[in-house]
N, C-alpha and C positions, 0 to 999 in steps of 0.2 A: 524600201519603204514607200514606192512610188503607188499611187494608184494602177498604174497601168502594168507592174510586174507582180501585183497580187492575184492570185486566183481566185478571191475572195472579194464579191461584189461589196462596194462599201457604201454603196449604197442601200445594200439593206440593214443597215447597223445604224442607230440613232445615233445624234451628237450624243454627248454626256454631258448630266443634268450638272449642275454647282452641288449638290449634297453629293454626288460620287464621287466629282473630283476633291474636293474639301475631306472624305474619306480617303482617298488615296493619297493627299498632302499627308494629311496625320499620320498616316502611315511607313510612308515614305519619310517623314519627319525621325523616325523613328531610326531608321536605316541609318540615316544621313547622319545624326549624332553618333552613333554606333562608329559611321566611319571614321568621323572628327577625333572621335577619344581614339580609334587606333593610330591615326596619323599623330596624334598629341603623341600618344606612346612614343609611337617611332622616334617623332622628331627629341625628343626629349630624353632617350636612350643615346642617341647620337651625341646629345647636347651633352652626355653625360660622360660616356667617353672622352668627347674630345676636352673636358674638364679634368677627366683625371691625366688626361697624357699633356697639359699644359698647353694648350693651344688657346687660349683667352686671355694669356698673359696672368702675373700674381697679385693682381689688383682685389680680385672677389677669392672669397673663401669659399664660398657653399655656392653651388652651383643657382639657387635661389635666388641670391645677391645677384648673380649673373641677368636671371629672369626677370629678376622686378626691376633693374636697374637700365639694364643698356636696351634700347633704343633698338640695334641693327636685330639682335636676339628675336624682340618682337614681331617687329616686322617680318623674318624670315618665319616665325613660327605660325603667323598670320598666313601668309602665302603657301605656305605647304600644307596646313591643314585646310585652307579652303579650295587650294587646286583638289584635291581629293574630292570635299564634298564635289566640287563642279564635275570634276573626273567619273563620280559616279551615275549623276544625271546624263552628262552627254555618254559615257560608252550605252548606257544601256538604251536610249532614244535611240542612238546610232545601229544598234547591232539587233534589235527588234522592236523598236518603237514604243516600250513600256518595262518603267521600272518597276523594285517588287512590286510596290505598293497599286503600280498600276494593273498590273499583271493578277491582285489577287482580287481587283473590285471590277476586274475585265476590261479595262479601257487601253486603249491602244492610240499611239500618235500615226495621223496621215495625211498625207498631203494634198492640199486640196488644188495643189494646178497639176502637169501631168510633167512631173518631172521628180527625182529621188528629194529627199529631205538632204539639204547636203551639214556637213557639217558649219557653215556659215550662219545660215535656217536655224540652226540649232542654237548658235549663241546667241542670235538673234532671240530665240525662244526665252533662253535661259534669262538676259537682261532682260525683256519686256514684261517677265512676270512677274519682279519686281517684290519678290520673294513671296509671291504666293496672292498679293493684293490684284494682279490682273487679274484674276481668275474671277473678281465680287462684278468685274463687266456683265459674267454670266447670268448675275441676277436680271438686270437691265436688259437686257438680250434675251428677251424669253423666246421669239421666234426662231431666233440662230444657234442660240447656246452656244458661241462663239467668245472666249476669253480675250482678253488685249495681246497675250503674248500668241495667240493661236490668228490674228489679223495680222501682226505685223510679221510672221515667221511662214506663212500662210498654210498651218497645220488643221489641222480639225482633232478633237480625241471625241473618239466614239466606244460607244458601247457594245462589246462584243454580246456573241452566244457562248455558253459554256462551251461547247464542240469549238467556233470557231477562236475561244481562247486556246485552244491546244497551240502548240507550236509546230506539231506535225502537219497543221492545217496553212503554215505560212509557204512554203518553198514556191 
């Protein structure tokens, strides 16, 4: 994802405006629940098993009691469903630089020094956007169209060409 291993000048691709990225949030919003209920599923599938084979102790009857009640439950089902969401933003930043949502409104993450996006850059990303509110810098920014979390990670999201959104166009 470095500038310098693309074949694709990125300099000729615009930043991306705040209405594209804000279309690619909602979007990706979309996704990101999507994964949340499957990981609920899982975790809760589990939780359910290990209710029927005794492993909670005979304190709760319905696996329910279980959920609303203890403390460690929540917490783990907090952390597992949200390593997922987070799981889905960084693989897909990582392994081509745009998730769905990015991918179908054409914007792509890149890095604006001359070195790969590492995954460091990327948590960096992920905290600085502060769930979606660094992104409203781009208002303010109208010269750079540069979001908070795209300063302090030092990415850029630009706007592709339909051609150069192929992925056959990245190697």
């Amino acid at each position: 994802m470095s500038t310098s291993n693309s074949p694709l000048d990125i300099d000729d691709f615009p930043r991306a405006t705040f209405l594209r990225r804000l279309a690619a949030m909602v979007y990706d919003s979309l996704v990101a629940t999507a994964v949340f209920m499957i990981a609920a599923i899982v975790f809760t599938l589990f939780a359910l098993f290990g209710f029927k084979f005794g492993w909670y102790g005979q304190e709760f009857t319905e696996l329910t009691d279980l959920s609303s009640s203890s403390v460690t439950y929540k917490v783990f089902f907090t952390i597992w469903t949200v390593s997922w969401v987070i799981g889905f933003f960084m693989w897909f930043w990582a392994k081509g630089g745009q998730t769905i949502g990015m991918r179908a409104w054409r914007l792509r993450l890149y890095s604006t020094v001359d070195e790969p996006v590492t995954l460091l850059r990327l948590w960096v990303r992920l905290f600085t956007s502060l769930l979606g509110l660094g992104t409203l810098l781009c208002l303010f920014d109208r010269k750079h169209k540069l979001a908070l979390q795209d300063r302090a990670s030092q990415t850029e999201m630009l706007l592709l060409t339909k051609s150069a959104n192929d992925h056959k166009n990245w190697r």
